[in-house]
C-alpha positions as CSV (number, residue, x, y, z in Angstrom):
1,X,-10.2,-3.5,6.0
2,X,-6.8,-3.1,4.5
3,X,-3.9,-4.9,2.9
4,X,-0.2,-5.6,4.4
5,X,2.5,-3.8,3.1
6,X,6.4,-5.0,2.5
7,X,8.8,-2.6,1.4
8,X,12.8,-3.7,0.1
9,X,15.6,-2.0,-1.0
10,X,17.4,-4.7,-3.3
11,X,20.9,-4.3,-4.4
12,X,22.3,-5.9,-7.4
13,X,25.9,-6.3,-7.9
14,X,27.8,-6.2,-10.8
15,X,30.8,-5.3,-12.5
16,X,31.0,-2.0,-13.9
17,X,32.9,-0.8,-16.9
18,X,33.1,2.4,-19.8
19,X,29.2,2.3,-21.9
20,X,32.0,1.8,-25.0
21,X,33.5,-1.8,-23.7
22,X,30.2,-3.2,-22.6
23,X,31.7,-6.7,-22.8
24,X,33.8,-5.7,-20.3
25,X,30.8,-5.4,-17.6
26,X,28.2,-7.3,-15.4
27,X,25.3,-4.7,-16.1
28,X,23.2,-4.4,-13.0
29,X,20.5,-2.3,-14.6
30,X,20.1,-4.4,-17.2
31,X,19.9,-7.4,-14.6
32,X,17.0,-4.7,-12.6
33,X,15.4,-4.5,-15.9
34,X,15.1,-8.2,-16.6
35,X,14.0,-8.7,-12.5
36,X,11.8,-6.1,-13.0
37,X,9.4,-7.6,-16.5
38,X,9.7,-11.0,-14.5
39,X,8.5,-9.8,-10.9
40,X,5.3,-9.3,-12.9
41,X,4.9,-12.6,-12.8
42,X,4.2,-13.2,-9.7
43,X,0.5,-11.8,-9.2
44,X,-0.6,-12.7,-12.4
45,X,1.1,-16.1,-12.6
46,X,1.4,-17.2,-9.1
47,X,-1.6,-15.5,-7.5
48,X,-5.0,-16.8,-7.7
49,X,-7.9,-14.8,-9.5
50,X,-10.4,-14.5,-6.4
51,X,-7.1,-13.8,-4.2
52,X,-5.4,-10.2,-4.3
53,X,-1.7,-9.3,-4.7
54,X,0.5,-6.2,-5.8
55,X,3.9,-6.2,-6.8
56,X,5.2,-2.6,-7.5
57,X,9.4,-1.7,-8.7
58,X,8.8,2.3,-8.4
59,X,12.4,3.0,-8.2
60,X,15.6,1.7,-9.7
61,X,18.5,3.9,-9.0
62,X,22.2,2.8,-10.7
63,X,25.0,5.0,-11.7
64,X,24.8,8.8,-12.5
65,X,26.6,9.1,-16.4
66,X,25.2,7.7,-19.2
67,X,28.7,7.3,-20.5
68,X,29.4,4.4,-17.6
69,X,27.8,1.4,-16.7
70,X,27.5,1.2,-12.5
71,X,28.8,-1.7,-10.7
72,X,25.6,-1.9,-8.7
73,X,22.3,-0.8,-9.2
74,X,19.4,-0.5,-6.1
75,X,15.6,-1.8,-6.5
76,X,13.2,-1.0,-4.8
77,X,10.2,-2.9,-4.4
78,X,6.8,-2.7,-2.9
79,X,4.2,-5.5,-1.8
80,X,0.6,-5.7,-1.1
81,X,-1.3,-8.6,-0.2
82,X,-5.2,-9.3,1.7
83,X,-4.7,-12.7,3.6
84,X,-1.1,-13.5,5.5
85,X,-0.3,-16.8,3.1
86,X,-0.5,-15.0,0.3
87,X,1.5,-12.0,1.6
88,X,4.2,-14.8,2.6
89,X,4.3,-16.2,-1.1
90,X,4.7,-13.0,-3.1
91,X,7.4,-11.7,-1.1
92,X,9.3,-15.7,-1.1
93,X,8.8,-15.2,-5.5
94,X,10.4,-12.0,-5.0
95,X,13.2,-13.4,-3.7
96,X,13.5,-16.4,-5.9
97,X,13.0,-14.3,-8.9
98,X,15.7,-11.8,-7.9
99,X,18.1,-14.2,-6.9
100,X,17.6,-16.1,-10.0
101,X,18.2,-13.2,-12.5
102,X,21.7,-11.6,-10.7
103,X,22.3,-16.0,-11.4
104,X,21.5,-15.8,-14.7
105,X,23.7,-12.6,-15.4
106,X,26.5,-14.0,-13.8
107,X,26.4,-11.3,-11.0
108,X,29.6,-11.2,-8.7
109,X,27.9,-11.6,-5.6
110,X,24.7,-12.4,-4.3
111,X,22.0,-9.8,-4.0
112,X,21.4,-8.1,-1.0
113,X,17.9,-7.8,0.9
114,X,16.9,-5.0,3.2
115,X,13.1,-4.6,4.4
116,X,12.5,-0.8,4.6
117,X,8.2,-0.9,6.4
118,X,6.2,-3.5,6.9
119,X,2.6,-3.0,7.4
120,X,-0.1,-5.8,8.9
121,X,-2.8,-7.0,7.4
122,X,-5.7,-5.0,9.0
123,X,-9.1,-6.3,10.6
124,X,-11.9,-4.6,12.3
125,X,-12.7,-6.3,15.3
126,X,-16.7,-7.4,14.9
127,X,-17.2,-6.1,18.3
128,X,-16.3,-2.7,18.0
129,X,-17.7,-2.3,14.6
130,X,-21.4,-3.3,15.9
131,X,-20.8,-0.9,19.0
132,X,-19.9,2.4,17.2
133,X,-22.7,1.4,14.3
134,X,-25.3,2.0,16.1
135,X,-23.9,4.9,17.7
136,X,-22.9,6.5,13.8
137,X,-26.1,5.5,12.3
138,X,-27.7,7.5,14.9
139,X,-25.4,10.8,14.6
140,X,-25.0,10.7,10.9
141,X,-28.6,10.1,9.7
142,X,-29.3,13.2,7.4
143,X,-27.9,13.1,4.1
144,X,-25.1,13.5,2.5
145,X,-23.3,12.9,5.6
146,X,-24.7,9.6,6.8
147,X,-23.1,6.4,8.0
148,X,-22.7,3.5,5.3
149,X,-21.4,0.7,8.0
150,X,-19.9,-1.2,4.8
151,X,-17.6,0.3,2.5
152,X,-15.0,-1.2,-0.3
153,X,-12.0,-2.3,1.3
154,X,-9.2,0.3,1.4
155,X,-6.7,-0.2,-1.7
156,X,-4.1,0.9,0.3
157,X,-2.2,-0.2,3.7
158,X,-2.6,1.5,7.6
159,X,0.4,1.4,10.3
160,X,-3.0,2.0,12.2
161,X,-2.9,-1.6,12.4
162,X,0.3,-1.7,14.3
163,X,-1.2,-0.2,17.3
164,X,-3.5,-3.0,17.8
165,X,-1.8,-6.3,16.7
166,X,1.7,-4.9,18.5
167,X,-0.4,-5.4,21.5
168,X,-3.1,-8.1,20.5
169,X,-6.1,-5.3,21.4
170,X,-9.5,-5.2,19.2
171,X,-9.3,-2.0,16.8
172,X,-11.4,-0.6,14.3
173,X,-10.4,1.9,11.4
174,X,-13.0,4.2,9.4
175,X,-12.9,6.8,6.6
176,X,-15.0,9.8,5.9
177,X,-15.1,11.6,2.4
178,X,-13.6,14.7,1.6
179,X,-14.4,14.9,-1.5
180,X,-16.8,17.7,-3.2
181,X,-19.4,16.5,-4.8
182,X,-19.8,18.0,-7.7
183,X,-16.9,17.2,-8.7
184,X,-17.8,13.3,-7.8
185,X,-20.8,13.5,-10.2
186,X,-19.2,15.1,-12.8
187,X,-16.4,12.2,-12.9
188,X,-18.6,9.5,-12.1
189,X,-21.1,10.8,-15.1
190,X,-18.1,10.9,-17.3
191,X,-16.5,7.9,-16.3
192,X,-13.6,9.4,-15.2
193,X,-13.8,8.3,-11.3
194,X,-10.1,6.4,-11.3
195,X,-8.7,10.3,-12.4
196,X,-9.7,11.7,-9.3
197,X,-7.3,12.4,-7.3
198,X,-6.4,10.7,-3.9
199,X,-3.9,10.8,-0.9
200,X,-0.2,11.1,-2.3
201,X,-1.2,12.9,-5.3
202,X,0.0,16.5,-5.5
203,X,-3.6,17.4,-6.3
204,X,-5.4,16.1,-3.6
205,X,-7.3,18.7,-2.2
206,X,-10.4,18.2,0.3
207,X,-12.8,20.0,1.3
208,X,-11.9,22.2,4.3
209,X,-15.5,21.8,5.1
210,X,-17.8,20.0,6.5
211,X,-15.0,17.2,6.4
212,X,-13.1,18.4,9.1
213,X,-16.6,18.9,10.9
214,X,-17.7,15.2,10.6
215,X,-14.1,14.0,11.0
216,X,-14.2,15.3,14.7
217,X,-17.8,14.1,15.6
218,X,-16.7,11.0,14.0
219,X,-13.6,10.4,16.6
220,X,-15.6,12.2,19.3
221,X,-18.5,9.9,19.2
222,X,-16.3,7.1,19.2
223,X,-14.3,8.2,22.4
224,X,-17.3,8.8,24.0
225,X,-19.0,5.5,22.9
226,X,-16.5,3.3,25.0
227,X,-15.5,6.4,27.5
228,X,-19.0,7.7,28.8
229,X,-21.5,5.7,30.8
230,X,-24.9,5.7,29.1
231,X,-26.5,7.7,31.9
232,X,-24.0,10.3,31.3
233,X,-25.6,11.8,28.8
234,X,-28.9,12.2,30.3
């Protein structure tokens, strides 16, 4: 249903020194910038086509004066992966790669890893998803808010999944649109579905309504599903 997620902070150590005596310095950012081009390796070198991996540098942070080079410089790096052997692999090459590069520079000191979130990979237990099915197909029947039971898996990762696999119980995890749809058929007609914007963006605006509606019958129905004897509802 969802990729893992692995989050480091790396820091890369130097030596620093005045931007006018370059020789003079071990240049962690440029060391971050070389880590950086190489870690793009890894998915589209390493990973196989049919398999799925992400490998994302959204910050780099290292001195504060463009007049001084920094003796250290911080990375910080973001995984995704869709089966656990995979997820193991990319975030080994990460290592390797960055190790490798503060080597090549001739960094002072090894680099130092620290693992900010970690997500689980996250499945939908079969069970479940056949109970509440027949119970959704029923509720949400009229268009446009019926059930689809299959969907695209999510692009992005869930702590969700932590509250079943910390405790080894079934879970299942499902997503309603918000979205209005005029403004769906007007990207989709254009072409322009990938500009729309989602969770995290500064423009993502739902509709008030009727998402928060079918949101709450959504949850509702599924408490009641596994809480309420059948002939309760007579």
């Amino acid at each position: 249903m969802a990729s893992s997620a692995d989050s480091l902070h790396i820091t890369l150590h130097g030596r620093g020194s005045h931007a006018s005596q370059p020789h003079r310095s071990i240049d962690p950012v440029v060391m971050a910038a070389s880590a950086v081009t190489r870690l793009q390796t890894i998915v589209s070198r390493e990973v196989a086509p049919d398999d799925l991996a992400v490998v994302t540098v959204g910050s780099i942070v290292g001195g504060d004066a463009e007049n001084v080079i920094p003796g250290s410089a911080v990375m910080k790096v973001d995984t995704r992966a869709i089966n656990a052997s995979t997820r193991e692999r990319v975030l080994k090459s990460v290592e390797r790669i960055v190790r490798a590069e503060c080597e090549a520079s001739g960094a002072l000191k090894e680099p130092e890893f620290r693992k900010t979130r970690e997500f689980p990979l996250m499945f939908n237990d079969e069970k479940i998803v056949e109970t509440l099915t027949g119970a959704f197909a029923e509720h949400f029947q009229e268009l446009p808010h019926h059930f689809a039971r299959d969907g695209p898996r999510l692009g992005g990762s869930e702590d969700f999944a932590i509250l079943g696999t910390s405790i080894n119980r079934p879970c299942c995890f499902w997503v309603y649109g918000g979205t209005d749809p005029e403004v769906w058929d007007k990207l989709e007609k254009e072409g322009k579905l990938d500009e729309l914007p989602i969770n995290h963006s500064p423009l993502f605006a739902p509709v008030l309504q009727p998402t928060l509606k079918v949101a709450v019958d959504a949850y509702a129905l599924g408490a009641l599903t596994y809480l309420v004897k059948q002939s309760d509802f007579l």
